[in-house]
Residue frames as qw, qx, qy, qz and C-alpha x, y, z in Angstrom:
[[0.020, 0.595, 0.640, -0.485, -4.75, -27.34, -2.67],
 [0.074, 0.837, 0.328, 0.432, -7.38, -24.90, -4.63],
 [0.277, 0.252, -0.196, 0.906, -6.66, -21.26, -4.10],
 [0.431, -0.630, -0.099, -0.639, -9.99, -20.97, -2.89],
 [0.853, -0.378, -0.301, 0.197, -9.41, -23.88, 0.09],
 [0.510, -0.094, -0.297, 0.802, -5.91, -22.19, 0.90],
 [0.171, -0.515, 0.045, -0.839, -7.53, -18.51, 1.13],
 [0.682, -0.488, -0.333, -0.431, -9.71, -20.07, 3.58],
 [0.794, -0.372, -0.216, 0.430, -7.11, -21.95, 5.90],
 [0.501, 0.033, -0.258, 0.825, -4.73, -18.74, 5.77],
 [0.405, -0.503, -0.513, -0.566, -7.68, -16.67, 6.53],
 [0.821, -0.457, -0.324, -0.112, -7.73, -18.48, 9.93],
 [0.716, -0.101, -0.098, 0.684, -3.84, -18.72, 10.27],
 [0.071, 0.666, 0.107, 0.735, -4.05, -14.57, 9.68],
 [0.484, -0.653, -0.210, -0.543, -6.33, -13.80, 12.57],
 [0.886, -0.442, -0.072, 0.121, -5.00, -16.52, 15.25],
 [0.526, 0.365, -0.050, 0.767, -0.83, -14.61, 13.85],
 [0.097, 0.624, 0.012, 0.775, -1.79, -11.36, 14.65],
 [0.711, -0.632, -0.187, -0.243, -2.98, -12.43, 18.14],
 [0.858, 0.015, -0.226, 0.461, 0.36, -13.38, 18.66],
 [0.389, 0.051, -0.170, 0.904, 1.78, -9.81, 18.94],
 [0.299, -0.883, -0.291, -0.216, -1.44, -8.43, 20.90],
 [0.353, 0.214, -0.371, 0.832, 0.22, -6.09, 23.42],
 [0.205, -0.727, -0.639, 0.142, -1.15, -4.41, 26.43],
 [0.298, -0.398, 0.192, 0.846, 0.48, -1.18, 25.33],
 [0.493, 0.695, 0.407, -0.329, -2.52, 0.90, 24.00],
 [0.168, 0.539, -0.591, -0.576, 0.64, 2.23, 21.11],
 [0.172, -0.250, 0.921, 0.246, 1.70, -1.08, 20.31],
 [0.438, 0.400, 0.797, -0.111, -1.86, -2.64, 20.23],
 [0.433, 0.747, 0.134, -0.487, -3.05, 0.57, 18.04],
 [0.120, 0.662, -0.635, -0.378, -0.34, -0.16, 15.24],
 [0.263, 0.047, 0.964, 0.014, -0.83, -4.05, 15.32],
 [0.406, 0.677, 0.552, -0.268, -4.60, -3.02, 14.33],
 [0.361, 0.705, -0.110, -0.600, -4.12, -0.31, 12.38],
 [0.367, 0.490, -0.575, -0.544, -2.37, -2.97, 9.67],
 [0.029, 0.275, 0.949, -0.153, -4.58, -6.13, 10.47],
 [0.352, 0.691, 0.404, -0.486, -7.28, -3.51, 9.15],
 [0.299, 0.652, -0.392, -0.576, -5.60, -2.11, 6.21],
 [0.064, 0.195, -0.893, -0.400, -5.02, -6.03, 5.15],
 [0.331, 0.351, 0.831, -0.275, -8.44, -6.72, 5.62],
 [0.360, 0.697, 0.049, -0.619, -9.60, -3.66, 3.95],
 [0.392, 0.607, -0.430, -0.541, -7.34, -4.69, 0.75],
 [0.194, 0.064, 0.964, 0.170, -8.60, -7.98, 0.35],
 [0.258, 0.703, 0.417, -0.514, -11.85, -6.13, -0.18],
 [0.279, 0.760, -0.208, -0.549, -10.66, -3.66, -2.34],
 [0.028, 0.360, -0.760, -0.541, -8.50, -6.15, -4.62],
 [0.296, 0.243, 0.918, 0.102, -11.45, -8.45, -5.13],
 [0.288, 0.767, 0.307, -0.484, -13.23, -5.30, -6.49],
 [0.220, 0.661, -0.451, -0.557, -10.71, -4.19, -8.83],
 [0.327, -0.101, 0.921, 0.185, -10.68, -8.00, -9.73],
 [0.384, 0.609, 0.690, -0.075, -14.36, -8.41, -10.46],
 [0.104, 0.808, -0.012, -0.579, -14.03, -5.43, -12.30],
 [0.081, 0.569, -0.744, -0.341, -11.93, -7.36, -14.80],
 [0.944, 0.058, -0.177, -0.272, -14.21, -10.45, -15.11],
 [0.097, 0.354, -0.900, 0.234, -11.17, -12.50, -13.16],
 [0.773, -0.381, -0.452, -0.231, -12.55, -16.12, -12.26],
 [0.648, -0.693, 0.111, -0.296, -13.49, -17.04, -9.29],
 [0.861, 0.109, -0.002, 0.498, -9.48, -19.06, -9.14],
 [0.357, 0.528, -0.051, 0.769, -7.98, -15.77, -9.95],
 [0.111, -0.744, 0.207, -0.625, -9.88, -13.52, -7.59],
 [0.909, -0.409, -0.061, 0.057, -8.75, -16.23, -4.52],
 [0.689, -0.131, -0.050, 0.711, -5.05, -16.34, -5.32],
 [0.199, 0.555, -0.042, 0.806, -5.27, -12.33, -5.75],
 [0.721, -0.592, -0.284, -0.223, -7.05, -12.42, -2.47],
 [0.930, -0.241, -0.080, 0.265, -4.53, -14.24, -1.33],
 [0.566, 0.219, -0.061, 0.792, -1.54, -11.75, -2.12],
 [0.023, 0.673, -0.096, 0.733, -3.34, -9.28, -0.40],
 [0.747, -0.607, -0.057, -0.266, -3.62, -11.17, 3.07],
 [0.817, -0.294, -0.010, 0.496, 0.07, -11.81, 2.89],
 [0.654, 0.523, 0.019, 0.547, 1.15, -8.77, 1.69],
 [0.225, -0.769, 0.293, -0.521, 1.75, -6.63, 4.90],
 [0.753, -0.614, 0.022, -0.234, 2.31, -9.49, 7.08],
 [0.691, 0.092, -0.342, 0.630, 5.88, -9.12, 7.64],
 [0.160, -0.679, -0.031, -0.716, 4.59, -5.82, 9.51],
 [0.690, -0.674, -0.088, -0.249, 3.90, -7.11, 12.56],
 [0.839, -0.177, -0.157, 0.489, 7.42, -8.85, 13.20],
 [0.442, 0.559, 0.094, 0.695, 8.73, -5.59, 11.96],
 [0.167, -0.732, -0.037, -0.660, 7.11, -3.74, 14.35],
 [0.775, -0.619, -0.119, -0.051, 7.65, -5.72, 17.11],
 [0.827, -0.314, 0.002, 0.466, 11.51, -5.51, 16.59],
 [0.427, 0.347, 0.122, 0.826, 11.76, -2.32, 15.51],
 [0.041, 0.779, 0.527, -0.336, 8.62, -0.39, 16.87],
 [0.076, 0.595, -0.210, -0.772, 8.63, 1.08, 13.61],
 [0.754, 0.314, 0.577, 0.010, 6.94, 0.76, 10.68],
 [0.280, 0.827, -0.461, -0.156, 10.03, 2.68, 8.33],
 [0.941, 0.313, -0.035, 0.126, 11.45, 0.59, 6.09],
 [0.262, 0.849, -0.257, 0.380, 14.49, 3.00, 6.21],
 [0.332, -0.736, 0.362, -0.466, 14.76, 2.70, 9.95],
 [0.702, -0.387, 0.585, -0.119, 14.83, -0.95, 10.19],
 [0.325, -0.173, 0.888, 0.274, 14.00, -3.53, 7.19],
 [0.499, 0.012, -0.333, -0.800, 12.17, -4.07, 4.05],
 [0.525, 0.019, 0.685, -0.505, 8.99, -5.37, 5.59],
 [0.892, 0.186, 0.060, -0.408, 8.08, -7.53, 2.42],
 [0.474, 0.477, -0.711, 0.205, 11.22, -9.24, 2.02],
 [0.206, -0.135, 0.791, -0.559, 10.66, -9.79, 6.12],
 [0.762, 0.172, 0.104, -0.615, 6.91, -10.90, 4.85],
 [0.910, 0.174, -0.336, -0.166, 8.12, -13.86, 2.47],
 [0.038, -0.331, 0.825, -0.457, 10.71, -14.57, 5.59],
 [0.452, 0.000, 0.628, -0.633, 7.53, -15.25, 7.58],
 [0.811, 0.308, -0.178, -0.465, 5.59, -16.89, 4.54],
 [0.686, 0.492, -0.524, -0.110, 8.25, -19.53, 4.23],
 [0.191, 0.383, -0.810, 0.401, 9.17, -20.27, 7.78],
 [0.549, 0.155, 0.498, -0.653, 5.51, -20.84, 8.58],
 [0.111, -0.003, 0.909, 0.402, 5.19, -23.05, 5.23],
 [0.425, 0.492, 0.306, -0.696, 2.01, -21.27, 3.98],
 [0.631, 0.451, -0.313, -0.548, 2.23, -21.99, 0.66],
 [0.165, -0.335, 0.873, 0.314, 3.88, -25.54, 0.71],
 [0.523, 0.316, 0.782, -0.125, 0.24, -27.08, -0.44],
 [0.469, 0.819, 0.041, -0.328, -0.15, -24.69, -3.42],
 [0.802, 0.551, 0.148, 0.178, 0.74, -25.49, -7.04],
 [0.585, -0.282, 0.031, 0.760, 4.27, -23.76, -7.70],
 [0.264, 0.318, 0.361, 0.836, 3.34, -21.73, -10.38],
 [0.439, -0.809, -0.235, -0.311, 0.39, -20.03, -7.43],
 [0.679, -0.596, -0.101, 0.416, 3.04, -19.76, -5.20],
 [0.695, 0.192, 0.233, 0.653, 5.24, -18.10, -7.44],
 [0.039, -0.628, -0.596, -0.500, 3.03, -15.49, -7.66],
 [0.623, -0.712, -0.322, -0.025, 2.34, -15.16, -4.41],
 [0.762, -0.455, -0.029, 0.460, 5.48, -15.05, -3.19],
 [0.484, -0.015, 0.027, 0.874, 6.68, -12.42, -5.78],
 [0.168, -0.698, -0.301, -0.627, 3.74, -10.40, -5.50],
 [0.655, -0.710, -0.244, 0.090, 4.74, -10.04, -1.74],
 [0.750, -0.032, 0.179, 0.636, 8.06, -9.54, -2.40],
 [0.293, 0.140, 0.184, 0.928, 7.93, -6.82, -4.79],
 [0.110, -0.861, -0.445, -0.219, 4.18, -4.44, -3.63],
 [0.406, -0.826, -0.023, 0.391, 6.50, -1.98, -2.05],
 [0.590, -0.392, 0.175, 0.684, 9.07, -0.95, -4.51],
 [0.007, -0.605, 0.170, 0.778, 9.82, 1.94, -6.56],
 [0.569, 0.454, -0.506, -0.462, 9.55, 0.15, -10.00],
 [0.923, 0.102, 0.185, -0.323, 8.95, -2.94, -11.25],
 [0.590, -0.327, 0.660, 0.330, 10.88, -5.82, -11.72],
 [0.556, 0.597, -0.256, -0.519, 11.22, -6.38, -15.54],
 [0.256, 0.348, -0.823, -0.369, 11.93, -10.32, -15.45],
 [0.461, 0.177, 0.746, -0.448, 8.65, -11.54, -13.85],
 [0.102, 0.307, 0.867, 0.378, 6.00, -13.37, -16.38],
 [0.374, -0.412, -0.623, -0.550, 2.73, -11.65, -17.86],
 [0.695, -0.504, -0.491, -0.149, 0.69, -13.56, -14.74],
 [0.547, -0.536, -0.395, 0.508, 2.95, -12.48, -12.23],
 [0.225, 0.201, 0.111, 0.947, 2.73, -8.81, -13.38],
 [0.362, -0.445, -0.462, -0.676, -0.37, -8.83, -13.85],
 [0.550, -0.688, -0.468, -0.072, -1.14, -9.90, -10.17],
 [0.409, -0.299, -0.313, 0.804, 1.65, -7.46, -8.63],
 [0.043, -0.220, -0.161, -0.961, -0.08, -4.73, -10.43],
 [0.569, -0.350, -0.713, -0.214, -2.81, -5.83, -9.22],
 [0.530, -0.499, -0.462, 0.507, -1.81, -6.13, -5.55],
 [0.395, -0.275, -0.165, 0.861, -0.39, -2.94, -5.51],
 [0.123, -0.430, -0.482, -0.754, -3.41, -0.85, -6.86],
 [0.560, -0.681, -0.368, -0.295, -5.87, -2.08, -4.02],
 [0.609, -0.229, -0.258, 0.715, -2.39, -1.41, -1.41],
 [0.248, 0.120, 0.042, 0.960, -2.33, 1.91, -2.74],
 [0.298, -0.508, -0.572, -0.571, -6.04, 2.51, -2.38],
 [0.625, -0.667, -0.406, -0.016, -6.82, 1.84, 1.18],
 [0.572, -0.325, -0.195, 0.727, -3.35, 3.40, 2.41],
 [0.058, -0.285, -0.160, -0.943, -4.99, 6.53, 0.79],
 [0.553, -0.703, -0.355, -0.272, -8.16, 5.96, 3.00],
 [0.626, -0.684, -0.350, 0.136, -6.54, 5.38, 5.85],
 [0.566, 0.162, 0.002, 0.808, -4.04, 8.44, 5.00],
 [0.226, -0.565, -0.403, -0.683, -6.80, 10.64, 4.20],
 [0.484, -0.735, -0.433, -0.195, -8.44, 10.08, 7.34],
 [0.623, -0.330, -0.241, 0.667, -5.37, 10.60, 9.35],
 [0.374, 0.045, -0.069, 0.924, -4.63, 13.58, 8.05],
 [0.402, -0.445, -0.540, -0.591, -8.18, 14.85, 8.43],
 [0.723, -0.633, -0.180, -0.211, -7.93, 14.34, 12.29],
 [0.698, 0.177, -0.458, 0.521, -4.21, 14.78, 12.90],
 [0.103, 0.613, -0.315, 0.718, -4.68, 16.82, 15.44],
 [0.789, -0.424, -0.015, -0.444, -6.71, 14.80, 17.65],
 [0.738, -0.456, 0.491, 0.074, -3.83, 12.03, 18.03],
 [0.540, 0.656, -0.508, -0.142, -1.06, 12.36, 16.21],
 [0.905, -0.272, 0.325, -0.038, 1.17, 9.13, 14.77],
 [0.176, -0.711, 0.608, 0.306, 4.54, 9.28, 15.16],
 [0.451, -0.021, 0.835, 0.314, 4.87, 5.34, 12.89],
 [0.534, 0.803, 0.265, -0.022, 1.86, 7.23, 10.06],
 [0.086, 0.980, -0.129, -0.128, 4.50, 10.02, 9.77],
 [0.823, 0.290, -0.212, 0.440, 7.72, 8.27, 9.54],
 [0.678, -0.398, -0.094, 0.611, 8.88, 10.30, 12.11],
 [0.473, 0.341, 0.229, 0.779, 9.52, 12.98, 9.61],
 [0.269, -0.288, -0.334, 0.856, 9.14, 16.76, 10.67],
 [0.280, 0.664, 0.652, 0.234, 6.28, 18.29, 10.02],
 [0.197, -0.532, 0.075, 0.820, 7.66, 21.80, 8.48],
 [0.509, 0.717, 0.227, -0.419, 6.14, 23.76, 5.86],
 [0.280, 0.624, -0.569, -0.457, 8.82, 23.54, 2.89],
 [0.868, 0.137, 0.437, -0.192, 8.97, 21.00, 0.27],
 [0.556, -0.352, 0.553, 0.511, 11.90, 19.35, -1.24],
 [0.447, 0.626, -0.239, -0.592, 12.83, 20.19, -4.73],
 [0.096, -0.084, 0.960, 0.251, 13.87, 16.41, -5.66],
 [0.223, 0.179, 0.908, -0.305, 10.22, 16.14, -4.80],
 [0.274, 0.674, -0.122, -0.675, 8.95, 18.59, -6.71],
 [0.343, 0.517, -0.579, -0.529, 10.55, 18.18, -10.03],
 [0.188, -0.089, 0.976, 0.070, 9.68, 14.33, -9.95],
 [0.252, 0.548, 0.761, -0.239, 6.20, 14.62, -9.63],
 [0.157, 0.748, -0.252, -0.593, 6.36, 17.74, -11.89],
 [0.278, 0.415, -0.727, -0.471, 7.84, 15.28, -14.61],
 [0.832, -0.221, 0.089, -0.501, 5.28, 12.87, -13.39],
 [0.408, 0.381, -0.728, 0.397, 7.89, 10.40, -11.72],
 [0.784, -0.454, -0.423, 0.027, 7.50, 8.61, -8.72],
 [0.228, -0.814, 0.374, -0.382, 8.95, 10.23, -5.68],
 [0.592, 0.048, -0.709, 0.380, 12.13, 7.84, -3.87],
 [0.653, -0.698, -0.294, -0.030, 11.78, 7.45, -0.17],
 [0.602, -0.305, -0.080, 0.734, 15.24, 8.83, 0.53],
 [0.204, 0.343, 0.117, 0.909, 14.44, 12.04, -1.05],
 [0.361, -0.816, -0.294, -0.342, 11.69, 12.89, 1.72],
 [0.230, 0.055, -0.480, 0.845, 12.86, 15.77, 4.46],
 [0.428, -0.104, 0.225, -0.869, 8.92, 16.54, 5.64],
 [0.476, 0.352, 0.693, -0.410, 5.64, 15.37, 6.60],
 [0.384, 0.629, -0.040, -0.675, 4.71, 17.47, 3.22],
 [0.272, 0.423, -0.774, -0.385, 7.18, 15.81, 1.16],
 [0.216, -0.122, 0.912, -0.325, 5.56, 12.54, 2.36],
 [0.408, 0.407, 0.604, -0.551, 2.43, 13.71, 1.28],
 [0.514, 0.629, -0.320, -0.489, 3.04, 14.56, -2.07],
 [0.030, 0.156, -0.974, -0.160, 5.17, 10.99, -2.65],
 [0.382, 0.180, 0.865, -0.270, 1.78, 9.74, -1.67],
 [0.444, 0.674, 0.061, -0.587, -0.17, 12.19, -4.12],
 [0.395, 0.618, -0.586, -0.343, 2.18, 11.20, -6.91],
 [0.513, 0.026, 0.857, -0.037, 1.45, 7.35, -6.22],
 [0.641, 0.627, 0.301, -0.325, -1.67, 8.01, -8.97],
 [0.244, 0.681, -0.580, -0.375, 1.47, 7.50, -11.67],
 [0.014, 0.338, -0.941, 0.003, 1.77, 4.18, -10.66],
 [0.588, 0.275, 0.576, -0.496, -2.30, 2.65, -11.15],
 [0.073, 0.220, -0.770, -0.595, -2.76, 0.58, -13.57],
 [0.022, 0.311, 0.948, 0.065, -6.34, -0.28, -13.54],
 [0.259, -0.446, -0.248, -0.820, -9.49, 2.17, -15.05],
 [0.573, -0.584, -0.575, -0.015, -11.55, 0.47, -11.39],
 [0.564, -0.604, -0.327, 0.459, -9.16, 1.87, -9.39],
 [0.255, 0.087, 0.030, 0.962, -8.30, 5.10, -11.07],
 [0.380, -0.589, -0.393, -0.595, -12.57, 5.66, -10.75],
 [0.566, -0.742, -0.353, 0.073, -12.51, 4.80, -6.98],
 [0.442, -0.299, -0.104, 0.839, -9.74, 7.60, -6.50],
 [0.084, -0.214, -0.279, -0.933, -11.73, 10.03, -8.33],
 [0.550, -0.623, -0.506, -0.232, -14.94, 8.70, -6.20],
 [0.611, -0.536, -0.514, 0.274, -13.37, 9.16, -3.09],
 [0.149, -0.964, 0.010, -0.220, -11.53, 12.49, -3.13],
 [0.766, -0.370, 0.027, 0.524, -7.65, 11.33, -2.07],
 [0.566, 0.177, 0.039, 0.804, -5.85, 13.53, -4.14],
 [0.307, -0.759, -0.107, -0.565, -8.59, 16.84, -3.40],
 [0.758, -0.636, -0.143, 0.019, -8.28, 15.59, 0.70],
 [0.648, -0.327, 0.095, 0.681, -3.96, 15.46, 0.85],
 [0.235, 0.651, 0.028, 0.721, -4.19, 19.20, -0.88],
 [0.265, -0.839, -0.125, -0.459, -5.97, 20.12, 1.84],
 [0.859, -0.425, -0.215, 0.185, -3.58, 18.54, 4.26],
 [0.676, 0.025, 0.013, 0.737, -0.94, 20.48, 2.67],
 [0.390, -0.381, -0.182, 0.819, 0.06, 24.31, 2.97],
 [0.236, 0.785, 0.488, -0.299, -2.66, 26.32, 1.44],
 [0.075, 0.942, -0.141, -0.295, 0.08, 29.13, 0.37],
 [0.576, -0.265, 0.660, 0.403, 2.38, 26.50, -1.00],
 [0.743, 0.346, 0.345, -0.457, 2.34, 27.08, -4.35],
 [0.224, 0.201, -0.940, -0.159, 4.51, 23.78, -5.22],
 [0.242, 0.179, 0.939, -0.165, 1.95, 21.91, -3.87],
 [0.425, 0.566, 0.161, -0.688, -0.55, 23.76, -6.09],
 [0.352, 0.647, -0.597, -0.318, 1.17, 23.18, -8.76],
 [0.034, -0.104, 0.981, -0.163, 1.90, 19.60, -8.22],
 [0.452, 0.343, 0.725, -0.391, -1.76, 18.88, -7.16],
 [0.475, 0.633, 0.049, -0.609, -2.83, 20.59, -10.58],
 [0.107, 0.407, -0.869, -0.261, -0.51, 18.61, -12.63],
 [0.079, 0.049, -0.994, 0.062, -1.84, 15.36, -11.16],
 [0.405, 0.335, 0.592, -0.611, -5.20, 15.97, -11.21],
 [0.691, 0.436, -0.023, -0.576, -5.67, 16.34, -14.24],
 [0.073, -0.428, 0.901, 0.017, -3.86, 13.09, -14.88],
 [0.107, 0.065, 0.938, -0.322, -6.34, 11.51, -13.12],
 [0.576, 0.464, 0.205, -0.641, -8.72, 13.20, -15.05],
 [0.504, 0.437, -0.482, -0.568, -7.67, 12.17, -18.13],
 [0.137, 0.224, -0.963, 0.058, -7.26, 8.44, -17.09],
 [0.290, 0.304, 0.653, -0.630, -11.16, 8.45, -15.84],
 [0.527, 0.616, -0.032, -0.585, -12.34, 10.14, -19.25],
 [0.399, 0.391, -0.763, -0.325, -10.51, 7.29, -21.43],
 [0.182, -0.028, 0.955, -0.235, -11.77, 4.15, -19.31]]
């Protein structure tokens, strides 16, 4: 099957899934949505950064595609964890190509589109890249994990921007929102490093891991729509005004993100 035909049929299969773990629990239901939006959102966003790249209309289907399966171990996750910490329960893309394979989603696609697929689910969550994957399957994890990183900065942004109105305990990881901020976390992003998920002890630290994501973009589209929208200016303000690691940190990485804007 074309990649455009299968986008279409999983498309369908998506929508009629996620019904599956409606809930009359206004939490539960609010969590089920909140990432049955965010994968909607980054099928959007990746078919921007796509077109952006003159990808044919083949390409920007199976990239499509890797962004409409790439959260959707989430929902199992949450339903048997009510949590959406990797830490706390399982990695939810590893639990994603569970659910890709026991639901035989790809079995009509080509292997070498499945391949893809299946490690560009696999690996949009982790710390670093694998280093024995082909060209083509780089190229679409980097890919995936640009327009991932995008929208989970919208829909960060806004949170924090209205946390007070109804906070969420599964946004936050649970973590404590206190004013200090680890030095692991620090000195990473300081040496512009990626921040590890075991080295966060705040809400703060949390925020900065997210700040210090802008290390890991690998596309001039999507380093312009972070510099259009204001994420890294929006999670300063989220953080401690008088802090001034997070000053310091934000100043660093801004201009990063300048300079990566002014070379594209």
């Amino acid at each position: 099957m074309d990649p455009q035909s299968l986008l279409t049929n999983l498309k369908i299969w998506f929508e009629d899934y996620v019904l599956q773990f409606s809930a009359d629990n206004p939490v539960i239901q609010k969590n089920i949505d909140l990432k049955a939006e965010h994968t909607r959102r980054v099928c959007q966003v990746i078919v921007t950064i796509g077109q952006s790249l003159d990808l044919s209309t083949e390409d920007l289907c199976l990239a499509e595609i890797t962004a409409l399966l790439h959260d959707i171990g989430r929902f199992e996750q949450f339903k048997r964890y009510k949590t959406f910490s990797d830490y706390k329960s399982e990695d939810h893309a590893a639990l994603g190509v569970q659910v890709i394979e026991s639901n035989r989603l790809l079995h009509s696609s080509a292997p070498e589109k499945t391949g893809i697929i299946i490690h560009a689910v696999r690996y949009h969550n982790h710390l670093t890249l694998p280093g024995d994957l082909t060209d083509r399957c780089l190229f679409f994890l980097k890919l995936l994990r640009d327009a991932d990183k995008i929208d989970i900065w919208h829909v960060v942004t806004d949170y924090y921007e209205n946390i007070m109105e109804n906070r969420n305990q599964d946004i936050e990881l649970g973590l404590p929102d206190e004013p200090h901020i680890s030095m692991p976390v620090y000195h990473a992003l300081m040496s512009g490093r990626l921040v590890r998920m075991s080295d966060l002890k705040t809400l703060n630290d949390f925020k900065l891991l997210q700040m210090g994501w802008i290390y890991d973009i690998n596309f001039p589209k999507t380093f312009q729509i972070i510099g259009k929208k204001g994420y890294l200016e929006k999670i300063r303000k989220a953080l401690p005004q008088s802090s001034i690691h997070a000053e310091e940190i934000y100043t660093r990485i801004k201009k990063y993100l300048e300079g990566k804007i002014h070379t594209v």
